[in-house]
C-alpha positions in Angstrom: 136.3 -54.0 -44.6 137.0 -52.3 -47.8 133.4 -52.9 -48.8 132.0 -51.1 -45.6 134.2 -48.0 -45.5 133.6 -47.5 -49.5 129.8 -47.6 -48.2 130.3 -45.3 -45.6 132.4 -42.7 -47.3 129.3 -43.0 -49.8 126.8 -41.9 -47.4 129.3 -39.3 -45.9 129.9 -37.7 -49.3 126.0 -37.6 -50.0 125.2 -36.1 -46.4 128.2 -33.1 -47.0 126.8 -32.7 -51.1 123.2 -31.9 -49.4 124.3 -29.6 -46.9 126.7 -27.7 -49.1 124.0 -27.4 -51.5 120.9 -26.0 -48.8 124.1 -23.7 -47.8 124.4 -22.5 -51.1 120.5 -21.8 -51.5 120.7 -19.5 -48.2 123.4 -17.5 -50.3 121.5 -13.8 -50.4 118.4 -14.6 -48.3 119.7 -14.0 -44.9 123.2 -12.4 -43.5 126.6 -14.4 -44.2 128.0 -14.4 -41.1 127.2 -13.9 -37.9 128.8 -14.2 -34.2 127.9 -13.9 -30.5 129.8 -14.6 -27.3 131.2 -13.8 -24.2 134.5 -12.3 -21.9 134.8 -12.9 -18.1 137.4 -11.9 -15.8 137.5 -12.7 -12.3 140.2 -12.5 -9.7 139.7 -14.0 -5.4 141.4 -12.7 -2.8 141.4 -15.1 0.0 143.0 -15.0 3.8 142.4 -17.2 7.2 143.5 -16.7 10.9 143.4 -19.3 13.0 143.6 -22.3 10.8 145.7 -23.6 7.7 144.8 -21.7 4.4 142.3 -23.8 2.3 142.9 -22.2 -1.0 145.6 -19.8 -2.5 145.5 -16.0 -1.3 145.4 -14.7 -5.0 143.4 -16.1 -8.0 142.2 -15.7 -11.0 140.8 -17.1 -14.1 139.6 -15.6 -17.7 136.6 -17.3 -19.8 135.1 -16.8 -22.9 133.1 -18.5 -25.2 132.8 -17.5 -29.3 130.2 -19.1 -31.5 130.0 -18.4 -35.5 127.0 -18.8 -37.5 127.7 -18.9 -41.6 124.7 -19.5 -43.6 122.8 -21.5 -41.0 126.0 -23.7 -39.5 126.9 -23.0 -36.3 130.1 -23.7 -34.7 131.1 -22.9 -30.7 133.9 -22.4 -29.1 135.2 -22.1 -25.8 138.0 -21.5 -23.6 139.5 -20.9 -19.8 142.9 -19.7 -18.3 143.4 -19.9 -14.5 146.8 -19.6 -12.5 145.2 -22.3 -10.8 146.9 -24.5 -13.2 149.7 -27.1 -11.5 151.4 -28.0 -15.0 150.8 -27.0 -19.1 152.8 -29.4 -21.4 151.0 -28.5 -24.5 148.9 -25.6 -25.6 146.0 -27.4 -27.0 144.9 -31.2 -26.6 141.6 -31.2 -26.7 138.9 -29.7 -28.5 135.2 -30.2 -29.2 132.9 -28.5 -32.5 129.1 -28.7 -32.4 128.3 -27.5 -35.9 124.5 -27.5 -37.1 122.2 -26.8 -39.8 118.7 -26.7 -39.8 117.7 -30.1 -38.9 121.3 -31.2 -39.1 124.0 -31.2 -36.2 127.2 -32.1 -36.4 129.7 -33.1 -33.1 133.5 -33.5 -33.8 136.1 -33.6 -31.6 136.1 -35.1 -27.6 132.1 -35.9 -27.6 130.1 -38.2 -26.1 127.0 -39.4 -27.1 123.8 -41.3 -25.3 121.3 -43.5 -27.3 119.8 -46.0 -24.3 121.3 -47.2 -20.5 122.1 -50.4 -21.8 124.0 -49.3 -25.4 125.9 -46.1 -25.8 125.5 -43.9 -22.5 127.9 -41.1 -21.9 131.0 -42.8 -22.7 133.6 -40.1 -24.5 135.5 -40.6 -27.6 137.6 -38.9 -29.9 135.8 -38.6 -32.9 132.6 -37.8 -35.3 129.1 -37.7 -34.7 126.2 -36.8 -36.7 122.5 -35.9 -35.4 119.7 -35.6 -38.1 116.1 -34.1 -37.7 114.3 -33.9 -40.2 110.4 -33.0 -40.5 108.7 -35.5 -40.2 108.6 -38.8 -38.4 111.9 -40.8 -38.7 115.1 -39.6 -36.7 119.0 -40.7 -37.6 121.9 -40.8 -35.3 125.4 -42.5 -36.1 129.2 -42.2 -34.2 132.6 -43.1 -35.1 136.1 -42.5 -32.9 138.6 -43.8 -30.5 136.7 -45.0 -27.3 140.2 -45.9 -25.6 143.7 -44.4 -26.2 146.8 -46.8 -26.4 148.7 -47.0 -23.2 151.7 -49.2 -23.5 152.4 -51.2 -20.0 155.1 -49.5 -18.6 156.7 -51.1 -14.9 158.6 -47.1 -14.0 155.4 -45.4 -14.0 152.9 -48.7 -13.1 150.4 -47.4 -15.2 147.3 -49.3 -16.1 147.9 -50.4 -19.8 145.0 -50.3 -22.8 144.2 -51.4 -25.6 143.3 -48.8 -28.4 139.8 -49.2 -28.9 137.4 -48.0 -31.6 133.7 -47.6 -32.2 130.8 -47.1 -34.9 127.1 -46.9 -33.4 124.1 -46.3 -35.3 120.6 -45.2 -34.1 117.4 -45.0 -36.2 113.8 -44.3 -34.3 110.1 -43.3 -36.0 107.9 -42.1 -34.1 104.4 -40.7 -34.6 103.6 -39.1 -31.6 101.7 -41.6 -30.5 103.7 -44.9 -31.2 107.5 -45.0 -31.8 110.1 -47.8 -32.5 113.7 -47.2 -32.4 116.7 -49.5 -33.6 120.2 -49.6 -31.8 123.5 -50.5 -33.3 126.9 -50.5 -31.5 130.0 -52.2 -32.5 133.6 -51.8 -30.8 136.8 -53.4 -31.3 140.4 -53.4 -29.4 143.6 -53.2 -31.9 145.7 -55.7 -30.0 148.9 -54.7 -32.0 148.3 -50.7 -30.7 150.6 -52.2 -28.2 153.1 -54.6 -26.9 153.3 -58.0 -25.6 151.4 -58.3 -22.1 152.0 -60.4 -19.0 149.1 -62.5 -18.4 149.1 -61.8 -15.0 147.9 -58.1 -15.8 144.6 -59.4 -16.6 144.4 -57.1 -19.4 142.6 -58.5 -23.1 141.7 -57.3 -26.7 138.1 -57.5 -26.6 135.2 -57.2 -29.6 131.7 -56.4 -28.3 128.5 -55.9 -30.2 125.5 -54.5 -29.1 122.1 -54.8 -30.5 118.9 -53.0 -29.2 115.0 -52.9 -30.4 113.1 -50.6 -28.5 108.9 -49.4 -28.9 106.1 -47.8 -27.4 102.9 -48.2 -28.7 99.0 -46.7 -26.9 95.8 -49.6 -27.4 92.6 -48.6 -27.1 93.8 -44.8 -26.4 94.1 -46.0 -23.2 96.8 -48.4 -22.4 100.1 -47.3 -22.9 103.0 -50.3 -23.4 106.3 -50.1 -23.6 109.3 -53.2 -24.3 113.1 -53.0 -24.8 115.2 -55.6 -25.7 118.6 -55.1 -25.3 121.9 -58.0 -26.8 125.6 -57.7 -25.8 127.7 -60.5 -27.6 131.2 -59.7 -25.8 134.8 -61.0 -26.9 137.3 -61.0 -24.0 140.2 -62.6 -26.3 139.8 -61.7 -29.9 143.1 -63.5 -30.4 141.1 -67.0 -29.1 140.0 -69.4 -32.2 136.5 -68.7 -33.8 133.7 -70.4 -32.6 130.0 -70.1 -34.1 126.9 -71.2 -32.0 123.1 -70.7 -32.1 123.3 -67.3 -30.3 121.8 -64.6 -32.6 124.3 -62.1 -32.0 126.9 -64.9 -33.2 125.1 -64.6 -37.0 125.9 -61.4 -38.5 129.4 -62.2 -38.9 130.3 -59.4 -41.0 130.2 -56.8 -37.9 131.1 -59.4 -34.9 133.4 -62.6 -34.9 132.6 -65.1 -32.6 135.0 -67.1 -30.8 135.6 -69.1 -27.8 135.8 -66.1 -25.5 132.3 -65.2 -26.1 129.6 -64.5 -24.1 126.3 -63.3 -24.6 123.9 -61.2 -22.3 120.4 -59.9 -22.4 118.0 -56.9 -20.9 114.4 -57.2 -20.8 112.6 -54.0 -20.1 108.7 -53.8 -20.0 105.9 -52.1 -18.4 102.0 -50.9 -19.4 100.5 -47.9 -18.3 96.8 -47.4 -17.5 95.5 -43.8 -18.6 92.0 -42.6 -17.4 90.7 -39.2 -16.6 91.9 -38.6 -12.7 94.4 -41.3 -12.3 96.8 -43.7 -14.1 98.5 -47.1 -12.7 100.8 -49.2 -14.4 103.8 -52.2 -13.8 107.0 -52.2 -15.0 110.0 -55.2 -15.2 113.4 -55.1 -15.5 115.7 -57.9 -16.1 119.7 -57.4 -16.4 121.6 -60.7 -17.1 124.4 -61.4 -14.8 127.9 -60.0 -16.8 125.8 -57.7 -19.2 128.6 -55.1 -20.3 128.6 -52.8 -23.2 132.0 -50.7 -24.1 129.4 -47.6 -24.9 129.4 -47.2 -21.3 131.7 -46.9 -18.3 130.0 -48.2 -15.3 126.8 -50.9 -15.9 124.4 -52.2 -12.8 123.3 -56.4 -14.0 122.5 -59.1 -12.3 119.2 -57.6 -11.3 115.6 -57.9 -11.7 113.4 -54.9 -10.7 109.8 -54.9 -10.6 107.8 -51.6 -9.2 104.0 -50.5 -9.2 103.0 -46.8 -10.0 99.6 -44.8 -8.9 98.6 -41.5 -9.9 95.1 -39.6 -9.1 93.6 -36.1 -8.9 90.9 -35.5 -6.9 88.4 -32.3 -6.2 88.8 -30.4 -9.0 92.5 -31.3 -9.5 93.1 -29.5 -5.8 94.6 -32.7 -4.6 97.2 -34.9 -6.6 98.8 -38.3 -5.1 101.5 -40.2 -6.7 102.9 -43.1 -5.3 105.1 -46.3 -6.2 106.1 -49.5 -4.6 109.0 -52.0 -6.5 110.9 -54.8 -5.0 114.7 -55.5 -6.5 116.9 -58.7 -6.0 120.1 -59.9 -7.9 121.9 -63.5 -7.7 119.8 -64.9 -10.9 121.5 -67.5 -11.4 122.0 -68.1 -7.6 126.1 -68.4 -8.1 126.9 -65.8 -5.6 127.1 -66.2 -1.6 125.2 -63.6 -1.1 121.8 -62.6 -2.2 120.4 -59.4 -2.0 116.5 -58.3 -2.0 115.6 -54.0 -1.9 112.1 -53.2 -1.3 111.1 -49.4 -2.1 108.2 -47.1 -1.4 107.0 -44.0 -2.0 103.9 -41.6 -1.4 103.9 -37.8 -2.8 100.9 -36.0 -1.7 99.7 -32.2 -3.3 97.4 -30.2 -1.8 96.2 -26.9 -2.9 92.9 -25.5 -2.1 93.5 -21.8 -3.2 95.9 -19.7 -5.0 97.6 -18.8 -1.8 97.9 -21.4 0.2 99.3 -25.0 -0.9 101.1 -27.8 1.2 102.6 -30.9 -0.1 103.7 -33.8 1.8 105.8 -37.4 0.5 107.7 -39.9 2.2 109.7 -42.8 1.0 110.5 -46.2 2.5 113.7 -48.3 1.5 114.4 -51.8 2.9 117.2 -54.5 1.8 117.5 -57.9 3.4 120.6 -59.8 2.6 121.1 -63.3 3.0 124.6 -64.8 3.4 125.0 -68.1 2.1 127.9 -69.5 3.5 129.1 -73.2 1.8 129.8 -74.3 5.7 126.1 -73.7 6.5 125.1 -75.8 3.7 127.9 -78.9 5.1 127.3 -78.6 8.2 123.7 -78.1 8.4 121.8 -80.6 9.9 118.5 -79.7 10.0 116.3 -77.1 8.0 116.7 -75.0 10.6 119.6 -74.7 11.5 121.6 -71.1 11.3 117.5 -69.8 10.5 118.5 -65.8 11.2 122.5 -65.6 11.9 123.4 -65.0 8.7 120.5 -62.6 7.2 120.9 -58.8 7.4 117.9 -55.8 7.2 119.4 -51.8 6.5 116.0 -49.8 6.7 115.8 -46.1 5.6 113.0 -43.6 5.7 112.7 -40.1 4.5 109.5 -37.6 5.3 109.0 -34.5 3.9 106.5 -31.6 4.6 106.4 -28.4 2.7 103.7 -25.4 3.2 103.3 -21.9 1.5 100.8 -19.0 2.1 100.7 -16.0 0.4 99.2 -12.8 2.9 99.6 -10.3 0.6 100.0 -10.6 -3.3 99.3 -6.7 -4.8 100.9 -4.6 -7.4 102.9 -3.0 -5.1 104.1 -5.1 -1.9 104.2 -9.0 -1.8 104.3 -11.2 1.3 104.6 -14.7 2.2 105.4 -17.4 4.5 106.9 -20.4 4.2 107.4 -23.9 6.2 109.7 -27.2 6.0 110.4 -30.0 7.9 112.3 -33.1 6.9 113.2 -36.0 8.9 115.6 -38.7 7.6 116.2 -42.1 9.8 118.0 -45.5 9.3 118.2 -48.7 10.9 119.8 -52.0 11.2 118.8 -55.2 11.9 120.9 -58.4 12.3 119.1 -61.9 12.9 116.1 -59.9 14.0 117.8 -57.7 16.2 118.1 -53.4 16.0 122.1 -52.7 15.8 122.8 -49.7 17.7 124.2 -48.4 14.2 121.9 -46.2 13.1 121.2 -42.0 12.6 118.2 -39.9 12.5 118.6 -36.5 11.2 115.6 -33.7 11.5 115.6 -30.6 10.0 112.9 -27.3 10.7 112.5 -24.5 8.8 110.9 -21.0 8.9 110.4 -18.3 6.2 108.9 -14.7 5.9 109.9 -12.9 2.6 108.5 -9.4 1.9 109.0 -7.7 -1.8 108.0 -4.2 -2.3 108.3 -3.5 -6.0 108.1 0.0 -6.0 111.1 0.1 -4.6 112.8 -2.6 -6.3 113.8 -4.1 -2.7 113.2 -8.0 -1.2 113.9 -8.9 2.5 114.0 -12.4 4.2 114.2 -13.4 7.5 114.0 -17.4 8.3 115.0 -19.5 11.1 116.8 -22.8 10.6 116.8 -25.8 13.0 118.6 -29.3 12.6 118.9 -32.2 14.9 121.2 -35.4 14.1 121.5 -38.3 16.3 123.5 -41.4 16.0 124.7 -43.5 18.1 125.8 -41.8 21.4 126.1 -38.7 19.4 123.4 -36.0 19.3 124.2 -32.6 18.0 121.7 -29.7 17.9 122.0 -26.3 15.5 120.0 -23.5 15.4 120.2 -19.6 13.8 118.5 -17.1 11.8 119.0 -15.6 8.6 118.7 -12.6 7.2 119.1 -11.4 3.4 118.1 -8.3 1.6 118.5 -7.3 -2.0 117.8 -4.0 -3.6 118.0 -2.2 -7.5 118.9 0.9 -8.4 119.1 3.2 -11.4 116.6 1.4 -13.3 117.7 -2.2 -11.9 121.8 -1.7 -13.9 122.4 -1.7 -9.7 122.4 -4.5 -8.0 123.2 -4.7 -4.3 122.6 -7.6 -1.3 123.7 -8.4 1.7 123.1 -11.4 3.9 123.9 -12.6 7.6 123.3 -15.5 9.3 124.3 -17.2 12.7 124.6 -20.1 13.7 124.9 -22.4 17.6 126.0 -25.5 17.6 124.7 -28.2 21.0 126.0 -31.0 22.0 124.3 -32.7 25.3 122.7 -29.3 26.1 126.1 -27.3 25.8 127.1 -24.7 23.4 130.3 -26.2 21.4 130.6 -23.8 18.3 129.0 -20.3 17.2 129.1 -19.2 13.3 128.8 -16.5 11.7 128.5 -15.6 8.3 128.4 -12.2 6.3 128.5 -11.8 3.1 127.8 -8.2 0.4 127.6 -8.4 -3.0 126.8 -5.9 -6.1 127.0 -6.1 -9.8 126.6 -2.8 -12.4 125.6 -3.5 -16.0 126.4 -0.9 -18.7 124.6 -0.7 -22.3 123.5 -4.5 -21.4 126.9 -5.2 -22.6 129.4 -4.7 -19.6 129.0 -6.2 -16.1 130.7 -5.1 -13.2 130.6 -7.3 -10.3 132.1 -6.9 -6.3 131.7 -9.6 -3.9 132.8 -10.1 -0.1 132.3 -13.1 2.4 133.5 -12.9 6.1 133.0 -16.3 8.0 134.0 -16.7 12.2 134.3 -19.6 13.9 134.5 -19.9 17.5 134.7 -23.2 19.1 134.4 -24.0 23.2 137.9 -25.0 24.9 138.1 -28.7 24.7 137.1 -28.8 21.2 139.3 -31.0 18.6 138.5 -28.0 15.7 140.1 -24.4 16.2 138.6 -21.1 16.4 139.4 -19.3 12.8 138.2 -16.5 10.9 138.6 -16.1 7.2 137.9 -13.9 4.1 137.2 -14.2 0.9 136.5 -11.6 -1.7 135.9 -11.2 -5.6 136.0 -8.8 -8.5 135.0 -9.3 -11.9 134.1 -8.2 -15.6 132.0 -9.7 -17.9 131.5 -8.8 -21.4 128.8 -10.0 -24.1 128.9 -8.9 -28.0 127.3 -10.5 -31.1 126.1 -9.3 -34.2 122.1 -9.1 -35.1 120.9 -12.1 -37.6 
C-alpha cells in the first residue's frame, strides 16, 4: 500500500510541477486575471380561490455564479439562497471546483464522473479527478474519493447503515480518428471498521469490487465498421470471509483485489458491425449482461439480459427521402433460475421526406411487444402431459406509437414570414393473457394545428393553433379541445421584450362538457447596456368544472419579478 501511494503522489507531484511551470510561461503574454459571472433576483407572488394553495404566497430566491481565470486555470463557482428552505444546520457542506488548463481539467470536490455503462457511470463522490487532453491521439482520465459516507446503524432514527467506501478508477483511450482502443480500471473497497458491529439480520456487508474493461473500434476495408466491449466485475460481498484464489482472471492481480470465498465474478459482452456504403448502412449489434453483474461506479445496473437489434439506414432521390429503421429482440433468465422468463421484441421505422425547401413531412412509428412466461414449480409436478397448462400462464403487453409531422412554408421574404404546421400522434397498448385481449388497455390521440406569421420589420411574431386530444381506456373516454393564441413583439431596438398568450381549453366526457380552462399569461423583460435585465411576468389560470364533478372550480395567480445582472472582465 505504501508502495502504491508513494507511486501515486509521484505522478501527482509531476502533473502539478508541469502545470505550474506552463503557468509560469503564460506570465506576461496574456492578462493575469480575469472574471465573468452572474446576479439573479427573483421574487413569486402566488394566490388561489377555490382550492387549497399549492405553493407559498411569497417567494423568492437569489443566484449567482462567479468563475476566475488566472493564467489559463479556471475555477467556477456557484451559489443559491431561497426562503424556500425548510432547515440550514450548517453554512457550507458541499462544494464542487472545476479548474482547467489548456488540455488539462481538474474536478475537486462533490463530482461525478462517467467512463462506460458498465464501469464508472454517474455515481458521485467526494473527492479528485483529473481530465487530460493533450494533442494528439492518446487521452488520460483517473478519480479518487469517498463513494459512500459512514452511517453508523442507529435503532432511534432506523436509518439505513453504510459502510465507508472508497474508490480509484483509471481510464486511458487512443484513438486515431478512425480506430480507437480504450482501457478501464475501477477498484472500490468498504472500511468495515468506519463503523460498529452489525446485526446480521441487517443484511448489510463490507464489500471489495474490481472492475476491468477493454473497449475498441476499429473500420476494415473503409467499409465495415466493428465494434467489441468487454467488461469484468470480480465482487467481494464479505471482505472479512477467508481468501480464496481460483482460475478467474480478475482473481490474479492480487495487488489491487483480494479474492476470497464471497467472490463472484460477472461478465458483459458488447459487439456489433456496421455496413457503410454510399445511400444506406445496416449493421447487428449483441449485448450480453451476466446475471448479478454490479459495479460500485454505478447506482442502479440492468443484467441478466441479452439484447440483440438490427439497424437500416438509406437515402434515396437525391437525399429527399431518408428511412431509418431497427428491429431487436431482448430476453433475461440466462441461466433459466428464475420463474419467470421474460422476452421484449422492439421495432421501429423513421421516415423523411422533403421534396423542397418549403415543404417537408416526416413520419415514424415504433412497435414494442413482451411475452412472459410464468414458470410455476407446480406446473412442472403436476404436469402430465406436454401440454398441459399450454397458454394459462403466458402473458403479451403490446404498445404502439405513430407519429406524423408536416411543415410548409407560404411565404419566406425579407420582410414577412409565414408557415403552417401539422401533428398527429397516436399512442395505444394492449394485453393479452393465454391468447386473450384484457380489457386493460388505453389509446391516446393527439391533433394539432399551427399558423405562425413573423413580420420582421416590425419585430412582431403571432401564432394561432388548435389542439385536440382523445384518450380512451377502459370505460373511460375523455375528449379536449381549444385554441391558442401567442404573440410576441420588440421594441427600442429589441432591449423590449413583450408577449402575451391565451389559450382555452373543453374538456368531454360521453359527449358532455365536464371542465372549461383558461389560461392567460403577459410577460416582458428590459435589458440595459447588455448588462442589466429587467424582467415582469403574470399567469392567470380558471377552472370551472360541471356540478357533479369530484374536482372544484378554482382560479389562481401567479406572478414574477426579477433582475439579472452579468459582468466580466475582457481577456
Amino acid at each position: 500500500m505504501r508502495k502504491r501511494l508513494f507511486y501515486l503522489c509521484l505522478v501527482c507531484s509531476c502533473v502539478i510541477t508541469s502545470s505550474v511551470a506552463q503557468q509560469l510561461d503564460a506570465i506576461g503574454k496574456e492578462k493575469a486575471l480575469t472574471f465573468s459571472g452572474g446576479l439573479s433576483l427573483n421574487q413569486v407572488f402566488y394566490a388561489v380561490d377555490g382550492i387549497e394553495s399549492r405553493r407559498d404566497p411569497y417567494t423568492y430566491f437569489a443566484a449567482g455564479n462567479l468563475n476566475l481565470a488566472l493564467y489559463g486555470w479556471s475555477v467556477p463557482l456557484s451559489f443559491s439562497v431561497s426562503n424556500q428552505q425548510t432547515s440550514f444546520q450548517q453554512p457550507f457542506n458541499q462544494f464542487s471546483l472545476h479548474p482547467s488548463y489548456k488540455s488539462l481539467t481538474a474536478h475537486i470536490g462533490l463530482t461525478s464522473m462517467t467512463y462506460s455503462p458498465y464501469t464508472v457511470s454517474g455515481h458521485l463522490f467526494n473527492g479528485a479527478a483529473l481530465d487530460l487532453v493533450p494533442e494528439g491521439r492518446w487521452t488520460f482520465s483517473a478519480l479518487y474519493g469517498r463513494f459512500l459516507k459512514a452511517v453508523p446503524f442507529d435503532t432511534a432514527q432506523n436509518s439505513q447503515p453504510a459502510f465507508e467506501r472508497r474508490g480509484v478508477g483509471f481510464k486511458s483511450e487512443y484513438s486515431d480518428g478512425k480506430n480507437s482502443m480504450n482501457l478501464i480500471l475501477f477498484r472500490s473497497k468498504d472500511a468495515f471498521q468506519s463503523i460498529g458491529a452489525l446485526p446480521d439480520s441487517i443484511g448489510v456487508l463490507p464489500e471489495e469490487n474490481l472492475v476491468l474493461s477493454l473497449a475498441g473500434s476499429k473500420i476494415l476495408f473503409g467499409k465495415w465498421v466493428v465494434k467489441a466491449e468487454w467488461a469484468g466485475s470480480a465482487l467481494s460481498r464479505d471482505i472479512r470471509a477467508s481468501e480464496n484464489h481460483d482460475d478467474s482472471f480478475l482473481s490474479k492481480p492480487t495487488f489491487l483485489f483480494t479474492p476470497r470465498l464471497s467472490t463472484a465474478y460477472f461478465q458483459v459482452y458488447k459487439t456489433g458491425i456496421t455496413y457503410q456504403e454510399a445511400g444506406y448502412n445496416v449493421g447487428v449489434a449483441y449485448e450480453h449482461i451476466e446475471p448479478g453483474y454490479k459495479t460500485h461506479g454505478a447506482y442502479f445496473f440492468n443484467n441478466d439480459l441479452e439484447n440483440i437489434t438490427i439497424n437500416l439506414g438509406t437515402t434515396l432521390f437525391e437525399n429527399k427521402i431518408s428511412l431509418a429503421s431497427s428491429f431487436g429482440t431482448q430476453r433475461d433468465n440466462l441461466d433459466q433460475h428464475k420463474v419467470s422468463t421474460l422476452r421484449r421484441t422492439v421495432g421501429s421505422v423513421n421516415l423523411n421526406y422533403t421534396p423542397s425547401q418549403v415543404f417537408n413531412v416526416s413520419a415514424s412509428y415504433s412497435s414494442f411487444q413482451s411475452f412472459t412466461n410464468i414458470r410455476s414449480q407446480f406446473v412442472d409436478i403436476n404436469q402430465l402431459t406436454p401440454y398441459d397448462n399450454l397458454d394459462t400462464l403466458n402473458f403479451t403487453q403490446l404498445s404502439r406509437n405513430a407519429r406524423l409531422t408536416a411543415m410548409l412554408s407560404i411565404d419566406k421574404s425579407e420582410t414577412k414570414k409565414q408557415s403552417l404546421s401539422a401533428n398527429l400522434m397516436y399512442q395505444g397498448g394492449a394485453d393479452e393473457q393465454g391468447g386473450v385481449v384484457q380489457n386493460t388497455g388505453a389509446t391516446f390521440y393527439n391533433a394539432n394545428t399551427a399558423y405562425m406569421l413573423s413580420l420582421v420589420p416590425k419585430n412582431m411574431s403571432v401564432s394561432l393553433s388548435v389542439n385536440a386530444t382523445i384518450s380512451q381506456s377502459g370505460m373511460s373516454d375523455t375528449r379536449t379541445v381549444g385554441p391558442v393564441l401567442s404573440l410576441m413583439r420588440s421594441f427600442f431596438d429589441k432591449k423590449l421584450r413583450a408577449n402575451v398568450s391565451t389559450t382555452y381549453n373543453s374538456t368531454y366526457q360521453a359527449g358532455e362538457v365536464m371542465a372549461t380552462i383558461f389560461n392567460g399569461r403577459v410577460g416582458a423583460s428590459f435589458t440595459v447596456k447588455k448588462k442589466h435585465i429587467l424582467n415582469a411576468n403574470a399567469a392567470l389560470v380558471n377552472r370551472k368544472n360541471q356540478v357533479g364533478v369530484s374536482r372544484k372550480s378554482f382560479t389562481e395567480f401567479t406572478g414574477s419579478l426579477g433582475y439579472a445582472y452579468n459582468f466580466g472582465t475582457a481577456k
